[in-house]
PDB file of N, H, CA, C and O in Angstrom:
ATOM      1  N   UNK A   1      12.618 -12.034 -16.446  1.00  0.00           N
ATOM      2  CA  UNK A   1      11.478 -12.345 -15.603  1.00  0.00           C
ATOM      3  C   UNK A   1      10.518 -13.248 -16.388  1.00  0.00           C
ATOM      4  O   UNK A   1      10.279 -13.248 -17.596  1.00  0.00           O
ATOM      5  N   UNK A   2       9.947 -14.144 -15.245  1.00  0.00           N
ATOM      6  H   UNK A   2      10.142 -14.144 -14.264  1.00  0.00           H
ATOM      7  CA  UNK A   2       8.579 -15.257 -16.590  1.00  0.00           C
ATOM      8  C   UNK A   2       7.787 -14.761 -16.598  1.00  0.00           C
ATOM      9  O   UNK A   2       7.523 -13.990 -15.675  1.00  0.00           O
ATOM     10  N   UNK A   3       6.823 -14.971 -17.852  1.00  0.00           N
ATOM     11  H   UNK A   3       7.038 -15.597 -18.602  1.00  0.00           H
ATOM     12  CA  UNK A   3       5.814 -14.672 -17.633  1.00  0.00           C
ATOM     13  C   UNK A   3       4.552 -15.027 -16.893  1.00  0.00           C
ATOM     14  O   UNK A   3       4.197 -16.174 -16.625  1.00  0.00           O
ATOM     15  N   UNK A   4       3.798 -13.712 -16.536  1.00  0.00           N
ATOM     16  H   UNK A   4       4.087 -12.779 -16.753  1.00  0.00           H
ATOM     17  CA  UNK A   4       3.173 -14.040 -15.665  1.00  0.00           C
ATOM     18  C   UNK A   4       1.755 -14.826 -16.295  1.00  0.00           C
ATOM     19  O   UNK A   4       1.613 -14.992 -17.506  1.00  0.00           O
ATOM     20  N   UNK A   5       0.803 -15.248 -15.343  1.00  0.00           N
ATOM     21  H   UNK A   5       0.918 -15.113 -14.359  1.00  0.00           H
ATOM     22  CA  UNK A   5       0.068 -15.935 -15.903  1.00  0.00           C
ATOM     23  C   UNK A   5      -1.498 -15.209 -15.635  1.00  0.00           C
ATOM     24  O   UNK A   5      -1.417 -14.129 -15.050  1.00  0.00           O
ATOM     25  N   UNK A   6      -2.658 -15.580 -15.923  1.00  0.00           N
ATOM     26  H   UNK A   6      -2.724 -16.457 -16.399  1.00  0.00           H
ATOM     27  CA  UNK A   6      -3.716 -14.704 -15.481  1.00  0.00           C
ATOM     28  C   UNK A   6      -3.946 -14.553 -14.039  1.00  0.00           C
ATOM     29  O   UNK A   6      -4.190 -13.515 -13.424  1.00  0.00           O
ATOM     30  N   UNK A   7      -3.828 -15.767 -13.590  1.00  0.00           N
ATOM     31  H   UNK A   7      -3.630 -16.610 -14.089  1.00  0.00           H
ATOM     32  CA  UNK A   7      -4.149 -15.957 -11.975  1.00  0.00           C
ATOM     33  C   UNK A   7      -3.353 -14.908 -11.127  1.00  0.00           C
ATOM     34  O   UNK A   7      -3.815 -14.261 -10.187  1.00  0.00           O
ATOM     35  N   UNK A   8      -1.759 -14.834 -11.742  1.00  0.00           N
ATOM     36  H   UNK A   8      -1.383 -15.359 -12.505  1.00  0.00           H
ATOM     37  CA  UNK A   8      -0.730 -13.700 -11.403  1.00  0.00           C
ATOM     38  C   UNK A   8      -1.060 -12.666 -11.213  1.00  0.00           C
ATOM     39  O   UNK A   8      -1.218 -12.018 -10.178  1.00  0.00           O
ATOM     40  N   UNK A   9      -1.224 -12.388 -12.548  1.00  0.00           N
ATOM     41  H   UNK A   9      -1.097 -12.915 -13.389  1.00  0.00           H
ATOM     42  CA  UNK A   9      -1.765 -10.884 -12.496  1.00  0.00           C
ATOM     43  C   UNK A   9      -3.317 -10.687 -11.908  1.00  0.00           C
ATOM     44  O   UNK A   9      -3.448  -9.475 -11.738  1.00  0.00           O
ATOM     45  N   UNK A  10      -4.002 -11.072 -11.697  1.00  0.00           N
ATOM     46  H   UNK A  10      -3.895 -12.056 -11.835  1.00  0.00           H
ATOM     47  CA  UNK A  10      -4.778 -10.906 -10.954  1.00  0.00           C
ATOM     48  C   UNK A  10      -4.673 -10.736  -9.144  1.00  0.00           C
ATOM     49  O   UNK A  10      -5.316  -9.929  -8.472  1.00  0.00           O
ATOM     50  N   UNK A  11      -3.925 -11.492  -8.763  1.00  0.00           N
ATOM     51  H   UNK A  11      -3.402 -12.147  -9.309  1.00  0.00           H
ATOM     52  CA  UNK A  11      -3.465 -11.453  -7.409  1.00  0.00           C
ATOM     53  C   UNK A  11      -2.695 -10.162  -7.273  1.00  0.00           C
ATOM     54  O   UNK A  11      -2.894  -9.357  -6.364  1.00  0.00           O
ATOM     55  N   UNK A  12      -1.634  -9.989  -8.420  1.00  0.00           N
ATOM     56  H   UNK A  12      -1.473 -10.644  -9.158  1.00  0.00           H
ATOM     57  CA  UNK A  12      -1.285  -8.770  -7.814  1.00  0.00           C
ATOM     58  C   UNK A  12      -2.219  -7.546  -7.958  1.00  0.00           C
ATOM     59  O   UNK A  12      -2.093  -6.630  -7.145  1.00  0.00           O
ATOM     60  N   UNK A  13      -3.225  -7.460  -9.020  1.00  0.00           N
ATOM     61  H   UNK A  13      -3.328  -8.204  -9.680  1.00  0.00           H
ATOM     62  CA  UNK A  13      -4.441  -6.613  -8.950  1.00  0.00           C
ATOM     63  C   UNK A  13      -5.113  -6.178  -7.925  1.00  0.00           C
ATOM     64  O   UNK A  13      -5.489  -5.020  -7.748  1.00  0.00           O
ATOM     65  N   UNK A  14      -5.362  -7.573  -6.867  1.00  0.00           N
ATOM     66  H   UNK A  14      -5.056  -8.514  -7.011  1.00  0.00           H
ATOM     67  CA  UNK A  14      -6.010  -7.468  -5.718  1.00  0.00           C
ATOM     68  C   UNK A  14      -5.022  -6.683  -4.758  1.00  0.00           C
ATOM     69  O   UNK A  14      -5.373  -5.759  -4.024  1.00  0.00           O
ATOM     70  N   UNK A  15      -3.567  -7.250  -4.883  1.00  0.00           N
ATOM     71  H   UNK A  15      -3.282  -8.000  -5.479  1.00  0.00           H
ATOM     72  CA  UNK A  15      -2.553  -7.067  -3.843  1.00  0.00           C
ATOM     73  C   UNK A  15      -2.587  -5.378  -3.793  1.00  0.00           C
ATOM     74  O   UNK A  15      -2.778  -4.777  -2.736  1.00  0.00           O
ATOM     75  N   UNK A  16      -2.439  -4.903  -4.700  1.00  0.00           N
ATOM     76  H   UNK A  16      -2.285  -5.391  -5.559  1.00  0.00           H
ATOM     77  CA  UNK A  16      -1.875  -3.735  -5.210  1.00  0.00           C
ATOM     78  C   UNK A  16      -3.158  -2.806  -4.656  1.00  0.00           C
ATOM     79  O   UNK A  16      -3.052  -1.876  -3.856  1.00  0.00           O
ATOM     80  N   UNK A  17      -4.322  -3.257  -5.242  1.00  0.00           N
ATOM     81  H   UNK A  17      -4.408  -4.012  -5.892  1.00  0.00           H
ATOM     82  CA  UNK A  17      -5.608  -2.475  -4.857  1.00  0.00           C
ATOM     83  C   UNK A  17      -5.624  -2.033  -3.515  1.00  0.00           C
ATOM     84  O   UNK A  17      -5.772  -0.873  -3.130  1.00  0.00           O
ATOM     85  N   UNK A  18      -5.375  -3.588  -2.473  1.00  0.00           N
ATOM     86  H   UNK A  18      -5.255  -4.530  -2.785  1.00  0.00           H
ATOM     87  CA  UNK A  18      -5.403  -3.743  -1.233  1.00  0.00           C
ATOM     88  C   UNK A  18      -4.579  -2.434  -0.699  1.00  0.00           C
ATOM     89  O   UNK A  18      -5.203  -1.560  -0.096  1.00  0.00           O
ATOM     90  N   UNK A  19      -2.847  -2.275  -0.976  1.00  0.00           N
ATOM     91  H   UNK A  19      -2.340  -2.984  -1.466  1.00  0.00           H
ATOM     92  CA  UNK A  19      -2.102  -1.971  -0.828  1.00  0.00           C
ATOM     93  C   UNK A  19      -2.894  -0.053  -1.020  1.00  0.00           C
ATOM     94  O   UNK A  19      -2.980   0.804  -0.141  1.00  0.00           O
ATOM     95  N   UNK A  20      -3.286   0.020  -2.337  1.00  0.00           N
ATOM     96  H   UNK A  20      -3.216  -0.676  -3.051  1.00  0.00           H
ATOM     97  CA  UNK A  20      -3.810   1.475  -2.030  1.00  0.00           C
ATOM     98  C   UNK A  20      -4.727   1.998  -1.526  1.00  0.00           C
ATOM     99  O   UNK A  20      -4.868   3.220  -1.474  1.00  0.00           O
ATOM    100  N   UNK A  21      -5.482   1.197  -1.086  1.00  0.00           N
ATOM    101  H   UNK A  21      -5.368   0.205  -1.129  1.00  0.00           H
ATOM    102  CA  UNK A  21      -6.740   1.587  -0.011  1.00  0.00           C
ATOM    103  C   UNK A  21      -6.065   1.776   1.445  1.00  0.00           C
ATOM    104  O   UNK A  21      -6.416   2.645   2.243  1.00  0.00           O
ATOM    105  N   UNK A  22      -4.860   0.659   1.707  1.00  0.00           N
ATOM    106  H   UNK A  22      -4.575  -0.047   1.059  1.00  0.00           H
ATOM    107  CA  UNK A  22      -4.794   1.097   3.126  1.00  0.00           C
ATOM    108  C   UNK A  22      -3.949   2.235   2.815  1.00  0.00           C
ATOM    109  O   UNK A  22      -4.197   3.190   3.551  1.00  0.00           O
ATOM    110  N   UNK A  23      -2.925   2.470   1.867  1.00  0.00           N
ATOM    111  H   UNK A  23      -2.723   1.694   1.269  1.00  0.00           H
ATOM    112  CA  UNK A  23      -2.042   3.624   1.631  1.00  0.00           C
ATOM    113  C   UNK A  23      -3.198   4.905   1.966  1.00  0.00           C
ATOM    114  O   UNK A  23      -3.674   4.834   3.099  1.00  0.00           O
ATOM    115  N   UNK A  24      -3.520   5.652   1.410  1.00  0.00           N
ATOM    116  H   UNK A  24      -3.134   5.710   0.489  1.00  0.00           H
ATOM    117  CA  UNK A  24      -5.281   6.245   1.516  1.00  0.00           C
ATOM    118  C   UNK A  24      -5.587   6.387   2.744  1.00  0.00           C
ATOM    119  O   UNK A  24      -5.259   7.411   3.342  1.00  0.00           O
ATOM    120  N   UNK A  25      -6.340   5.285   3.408  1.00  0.00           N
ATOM    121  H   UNK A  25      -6.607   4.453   2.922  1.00  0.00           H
ATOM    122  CA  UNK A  25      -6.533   4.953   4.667  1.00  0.00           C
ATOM    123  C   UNK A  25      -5.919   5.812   5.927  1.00  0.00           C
ATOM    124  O   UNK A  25      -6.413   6.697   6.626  1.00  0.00           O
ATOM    125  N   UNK A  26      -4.550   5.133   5.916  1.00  0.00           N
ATOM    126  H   UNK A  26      -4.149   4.415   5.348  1.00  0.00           H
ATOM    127  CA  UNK A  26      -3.535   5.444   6.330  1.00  0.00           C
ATOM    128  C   UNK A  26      -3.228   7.156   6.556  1.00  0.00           C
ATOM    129  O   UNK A  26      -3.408   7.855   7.553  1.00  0.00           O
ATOM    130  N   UNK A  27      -2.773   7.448   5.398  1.00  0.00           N
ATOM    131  H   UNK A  27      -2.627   6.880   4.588  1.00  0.00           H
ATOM    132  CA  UNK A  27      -3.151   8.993   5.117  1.00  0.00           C
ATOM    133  C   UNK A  27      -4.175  10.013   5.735  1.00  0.00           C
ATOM    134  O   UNK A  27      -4.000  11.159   6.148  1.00  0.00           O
ATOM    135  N   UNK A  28      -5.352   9.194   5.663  1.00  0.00           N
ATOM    136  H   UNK A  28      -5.495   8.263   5.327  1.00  0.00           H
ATOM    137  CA  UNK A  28      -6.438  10.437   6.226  1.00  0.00           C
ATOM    138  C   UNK A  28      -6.508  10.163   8.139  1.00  0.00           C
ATOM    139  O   UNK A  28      -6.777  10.973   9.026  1.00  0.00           O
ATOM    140  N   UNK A  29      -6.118   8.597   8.227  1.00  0.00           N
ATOM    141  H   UNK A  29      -5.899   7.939   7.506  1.00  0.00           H
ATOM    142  CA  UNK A  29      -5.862   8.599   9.675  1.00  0.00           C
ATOM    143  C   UNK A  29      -4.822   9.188  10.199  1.00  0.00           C
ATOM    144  O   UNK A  29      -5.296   9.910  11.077  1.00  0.00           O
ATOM    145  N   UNK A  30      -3.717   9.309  10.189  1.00  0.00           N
ATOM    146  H   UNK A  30      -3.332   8.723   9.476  1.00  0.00           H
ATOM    147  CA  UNK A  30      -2.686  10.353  10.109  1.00  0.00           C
ATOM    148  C   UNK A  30      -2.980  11.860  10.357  1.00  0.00           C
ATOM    149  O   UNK A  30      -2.618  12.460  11.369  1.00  0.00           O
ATOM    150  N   UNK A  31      -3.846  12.538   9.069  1.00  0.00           N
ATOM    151  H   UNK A  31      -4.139  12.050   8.247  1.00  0.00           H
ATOM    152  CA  UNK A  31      -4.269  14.094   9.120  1.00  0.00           C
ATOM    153  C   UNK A  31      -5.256  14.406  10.058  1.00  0.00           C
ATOM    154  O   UNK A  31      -5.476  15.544  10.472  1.00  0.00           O
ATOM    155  N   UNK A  32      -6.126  12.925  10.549  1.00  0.00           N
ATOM    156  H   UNK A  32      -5.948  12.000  10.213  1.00  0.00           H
ATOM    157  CA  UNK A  32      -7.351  13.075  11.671  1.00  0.00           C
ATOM    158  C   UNK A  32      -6.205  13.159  13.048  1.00  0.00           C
ATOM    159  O   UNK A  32      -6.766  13.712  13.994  1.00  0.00           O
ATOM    160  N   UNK A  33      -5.006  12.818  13.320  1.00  0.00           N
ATOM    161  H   UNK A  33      -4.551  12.369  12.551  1.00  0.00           H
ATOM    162  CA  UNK A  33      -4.072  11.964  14.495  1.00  0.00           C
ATOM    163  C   UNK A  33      -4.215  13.638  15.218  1.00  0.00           C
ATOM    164  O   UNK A  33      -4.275  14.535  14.376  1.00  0.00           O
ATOM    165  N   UNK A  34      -4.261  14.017  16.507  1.00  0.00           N
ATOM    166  H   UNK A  34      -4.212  13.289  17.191  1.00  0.00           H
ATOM    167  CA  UNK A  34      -4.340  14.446  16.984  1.00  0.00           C
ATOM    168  C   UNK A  34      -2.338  14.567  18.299  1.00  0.00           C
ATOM    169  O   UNK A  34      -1.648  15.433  18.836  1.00  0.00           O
ATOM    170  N   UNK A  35      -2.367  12.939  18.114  1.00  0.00           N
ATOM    171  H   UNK A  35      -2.928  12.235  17.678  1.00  0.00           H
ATOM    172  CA  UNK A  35      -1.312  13.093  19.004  1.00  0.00           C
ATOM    173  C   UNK A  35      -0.311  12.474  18.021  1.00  0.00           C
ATOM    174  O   UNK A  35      -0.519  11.594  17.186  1.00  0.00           O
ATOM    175  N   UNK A  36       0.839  13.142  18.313  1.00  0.00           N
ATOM    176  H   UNK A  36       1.007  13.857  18.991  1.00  0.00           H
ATOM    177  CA  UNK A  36       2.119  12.981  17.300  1.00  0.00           C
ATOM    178  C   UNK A  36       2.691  12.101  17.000  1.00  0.00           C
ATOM    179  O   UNK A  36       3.081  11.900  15.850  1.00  0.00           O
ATOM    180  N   UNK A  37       2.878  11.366  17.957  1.00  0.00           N
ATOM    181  H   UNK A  37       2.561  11.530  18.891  1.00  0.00           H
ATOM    182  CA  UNK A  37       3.819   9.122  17.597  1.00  0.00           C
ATOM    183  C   UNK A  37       2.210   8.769  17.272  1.00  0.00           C
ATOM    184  O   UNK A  37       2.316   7.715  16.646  1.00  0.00           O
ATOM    185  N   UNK A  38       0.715   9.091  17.362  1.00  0.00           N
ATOM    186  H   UNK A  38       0.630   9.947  17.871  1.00  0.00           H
ATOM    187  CA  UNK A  38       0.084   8.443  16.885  1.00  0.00           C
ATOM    188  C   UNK A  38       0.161   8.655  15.154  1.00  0.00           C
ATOM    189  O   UNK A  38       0.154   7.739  14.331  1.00  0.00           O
ATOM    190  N   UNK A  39       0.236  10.140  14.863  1.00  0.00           N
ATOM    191  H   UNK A  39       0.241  10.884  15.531  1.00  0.00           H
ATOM    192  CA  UNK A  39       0.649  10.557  13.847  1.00  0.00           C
ATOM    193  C   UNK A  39       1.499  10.024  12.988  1.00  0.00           C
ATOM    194  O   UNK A  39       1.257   9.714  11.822  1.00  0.00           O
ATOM    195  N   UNK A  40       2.348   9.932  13.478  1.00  0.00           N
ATOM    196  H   UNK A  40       2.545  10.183  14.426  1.00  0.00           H
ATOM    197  CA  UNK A  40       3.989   9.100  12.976  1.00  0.00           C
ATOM    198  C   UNK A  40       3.397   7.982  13.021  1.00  0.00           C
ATOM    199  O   UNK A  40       3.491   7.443  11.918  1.00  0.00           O
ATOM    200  N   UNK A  41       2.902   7.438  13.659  1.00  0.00           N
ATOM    201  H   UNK A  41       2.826   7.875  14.555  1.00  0.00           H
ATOM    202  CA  UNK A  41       2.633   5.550  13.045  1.00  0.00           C
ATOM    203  C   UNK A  41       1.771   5.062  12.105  1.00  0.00           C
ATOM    204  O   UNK A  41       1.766   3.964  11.548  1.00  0.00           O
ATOM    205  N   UNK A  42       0.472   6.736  11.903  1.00  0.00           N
ATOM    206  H   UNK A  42       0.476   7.627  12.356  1.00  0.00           H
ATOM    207  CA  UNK A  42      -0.096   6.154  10.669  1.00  0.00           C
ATOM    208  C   UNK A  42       0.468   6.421   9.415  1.00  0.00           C
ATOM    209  O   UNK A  42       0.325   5.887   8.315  1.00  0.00           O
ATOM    210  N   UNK A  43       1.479   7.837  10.018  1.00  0.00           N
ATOM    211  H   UNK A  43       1.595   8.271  10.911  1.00  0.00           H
ATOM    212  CA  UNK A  43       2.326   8.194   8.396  1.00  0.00           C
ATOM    213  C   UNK A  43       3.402   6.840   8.029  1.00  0.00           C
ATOM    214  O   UNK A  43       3.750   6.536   6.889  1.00  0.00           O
ATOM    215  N   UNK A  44       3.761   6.226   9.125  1.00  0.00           N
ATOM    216  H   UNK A  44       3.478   6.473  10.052  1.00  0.00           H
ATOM    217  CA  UNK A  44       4.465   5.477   8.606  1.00  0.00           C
ATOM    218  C   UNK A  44       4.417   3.982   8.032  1.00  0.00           C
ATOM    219  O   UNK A  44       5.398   3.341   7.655  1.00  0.00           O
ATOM    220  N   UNK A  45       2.971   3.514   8.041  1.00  0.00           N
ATOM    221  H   UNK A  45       2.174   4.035   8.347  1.00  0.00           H
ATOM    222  CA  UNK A  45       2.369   2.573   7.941  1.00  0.00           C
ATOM    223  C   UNK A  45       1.220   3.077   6.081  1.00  0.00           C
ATOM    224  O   UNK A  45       0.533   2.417   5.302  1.00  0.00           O
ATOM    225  N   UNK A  46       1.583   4.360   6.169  1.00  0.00           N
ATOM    226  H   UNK A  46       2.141   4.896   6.802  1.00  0.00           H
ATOM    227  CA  UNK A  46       0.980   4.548   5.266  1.00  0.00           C
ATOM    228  C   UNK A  46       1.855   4.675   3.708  1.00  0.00           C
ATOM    229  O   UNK A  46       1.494   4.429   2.557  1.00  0.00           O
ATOM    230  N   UNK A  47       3.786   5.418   4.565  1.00  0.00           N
ATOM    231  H   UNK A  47       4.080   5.618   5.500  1.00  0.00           H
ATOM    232  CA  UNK A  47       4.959   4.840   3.603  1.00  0.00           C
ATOM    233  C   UNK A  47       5.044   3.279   3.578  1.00  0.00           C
ATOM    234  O   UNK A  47       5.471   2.758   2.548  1.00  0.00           O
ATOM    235  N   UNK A  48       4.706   2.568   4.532  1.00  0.00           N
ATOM    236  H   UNK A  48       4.359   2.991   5.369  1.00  0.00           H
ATOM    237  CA  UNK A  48       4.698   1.181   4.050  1.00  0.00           C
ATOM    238  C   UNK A  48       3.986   0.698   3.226  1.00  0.00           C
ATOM    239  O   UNK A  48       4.403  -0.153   2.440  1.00  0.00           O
ATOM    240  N   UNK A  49       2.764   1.133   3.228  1.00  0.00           N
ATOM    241  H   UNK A  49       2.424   1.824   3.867  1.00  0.00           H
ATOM    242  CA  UNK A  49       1.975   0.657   1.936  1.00  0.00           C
ATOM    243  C   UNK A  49       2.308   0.833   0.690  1.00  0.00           C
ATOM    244  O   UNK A  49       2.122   0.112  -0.291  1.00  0.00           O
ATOM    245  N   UNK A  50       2.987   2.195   0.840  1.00  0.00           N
ATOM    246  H   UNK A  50       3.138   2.780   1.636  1.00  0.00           H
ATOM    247  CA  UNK A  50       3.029   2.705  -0.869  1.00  0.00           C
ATOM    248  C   UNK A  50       4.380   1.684  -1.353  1.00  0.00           C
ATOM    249  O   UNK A  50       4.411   1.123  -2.448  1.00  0.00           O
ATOM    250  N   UNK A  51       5.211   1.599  -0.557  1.00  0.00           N
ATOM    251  H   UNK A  51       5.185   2.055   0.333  1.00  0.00           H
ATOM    252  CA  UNK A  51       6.526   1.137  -1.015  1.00  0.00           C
ATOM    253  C   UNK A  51       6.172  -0.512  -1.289  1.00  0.00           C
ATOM    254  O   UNK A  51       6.858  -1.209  -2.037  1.00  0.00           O
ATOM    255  N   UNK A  52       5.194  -0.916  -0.681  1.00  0.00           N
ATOM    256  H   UNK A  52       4.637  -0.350  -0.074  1.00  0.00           H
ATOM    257  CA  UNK A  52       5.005  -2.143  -1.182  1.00  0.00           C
ATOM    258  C   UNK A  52       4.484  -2.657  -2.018  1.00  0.00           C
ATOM    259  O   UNK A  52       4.621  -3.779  -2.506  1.00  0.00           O
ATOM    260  N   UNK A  53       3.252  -1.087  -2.432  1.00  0.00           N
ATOM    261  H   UNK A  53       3.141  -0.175  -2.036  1.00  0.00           H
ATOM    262  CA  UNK A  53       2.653  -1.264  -3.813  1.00  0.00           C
ATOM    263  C   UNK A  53       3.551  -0.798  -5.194  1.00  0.00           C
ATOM    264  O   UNK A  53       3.432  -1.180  -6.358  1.00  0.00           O
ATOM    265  N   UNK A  54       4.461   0.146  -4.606  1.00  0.00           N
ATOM    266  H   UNK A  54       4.558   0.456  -3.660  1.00  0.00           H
ATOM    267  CA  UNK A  54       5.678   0.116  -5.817  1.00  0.00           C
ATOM    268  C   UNK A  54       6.655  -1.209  -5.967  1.00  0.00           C
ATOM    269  O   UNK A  54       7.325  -1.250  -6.999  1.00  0.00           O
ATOM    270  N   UNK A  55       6.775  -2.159  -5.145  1.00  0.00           N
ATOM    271  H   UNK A  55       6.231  -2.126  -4.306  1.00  0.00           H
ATOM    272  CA  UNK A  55       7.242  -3.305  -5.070  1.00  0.00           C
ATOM    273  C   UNK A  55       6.494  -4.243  -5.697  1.00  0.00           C
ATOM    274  O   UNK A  55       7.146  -5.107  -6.283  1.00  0.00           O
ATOM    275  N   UNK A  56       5.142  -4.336  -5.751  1.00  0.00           N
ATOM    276  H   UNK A  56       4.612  -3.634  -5.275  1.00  0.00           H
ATOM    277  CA  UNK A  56       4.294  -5.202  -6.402  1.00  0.00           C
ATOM    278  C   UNK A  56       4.410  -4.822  -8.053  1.00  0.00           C
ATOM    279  O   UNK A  56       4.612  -5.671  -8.921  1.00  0.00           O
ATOM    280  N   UNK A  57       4.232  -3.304  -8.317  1.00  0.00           N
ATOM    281  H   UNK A  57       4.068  -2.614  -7.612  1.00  0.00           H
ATOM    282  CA  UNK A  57       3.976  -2.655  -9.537  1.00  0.00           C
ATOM    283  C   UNK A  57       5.462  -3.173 -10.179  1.00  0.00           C
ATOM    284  O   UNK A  57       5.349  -3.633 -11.315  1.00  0.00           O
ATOM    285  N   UNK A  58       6.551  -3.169  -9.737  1.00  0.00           N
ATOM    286  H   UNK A  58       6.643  -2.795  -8.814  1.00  0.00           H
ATOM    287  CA  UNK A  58       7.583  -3.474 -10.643  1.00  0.00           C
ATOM    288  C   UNK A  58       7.629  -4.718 -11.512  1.00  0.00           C
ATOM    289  O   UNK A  58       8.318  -4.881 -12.520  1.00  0.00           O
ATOM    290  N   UNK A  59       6.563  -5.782 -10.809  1.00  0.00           N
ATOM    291  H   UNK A  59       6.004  -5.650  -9.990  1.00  0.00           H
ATOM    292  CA  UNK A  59       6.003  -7.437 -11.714  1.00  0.00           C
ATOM    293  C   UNK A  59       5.521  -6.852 -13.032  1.00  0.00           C
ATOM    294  O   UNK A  59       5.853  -7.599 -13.953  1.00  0.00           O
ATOM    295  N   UNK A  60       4.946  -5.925 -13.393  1.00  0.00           N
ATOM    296  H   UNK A  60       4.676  -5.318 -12.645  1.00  0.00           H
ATOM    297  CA  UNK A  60       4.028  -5.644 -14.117  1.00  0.00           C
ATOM    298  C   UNK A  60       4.654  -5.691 -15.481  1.00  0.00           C
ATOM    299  O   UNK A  60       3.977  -5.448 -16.479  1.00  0.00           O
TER     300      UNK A  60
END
């Protein structure tokens, strides 16, 4: 892998940050969900986040 450069790692800083706030997010909208596919779409939007912030984290 090249190395990365400052600007790099910084973007993914932001990316990643981004990525765990909505992960988070996600999560507590989910435990608030009252109705069940609403449930399921924030749990599953909230596995999307994480898997993308473990996708970002592997640059590191």
């Amino acid at each position: 892998m090249a190395d990365l450069s400052v600007l790099d790692l910084q973007n993914l800083r932001h990316l990643i940050g981004g990525y765990t706030t909505n992960h988070c997010k996600m999560q507590d909208y989910a435990a608030q969900a009252q109705d069940p596919e609403v449930k399921k779409l924030f749990q599953d939007a909230a596995n999307s986040a994480m898997k993308n912030k473990q996708d970002l984290m592997k640059f590191l």
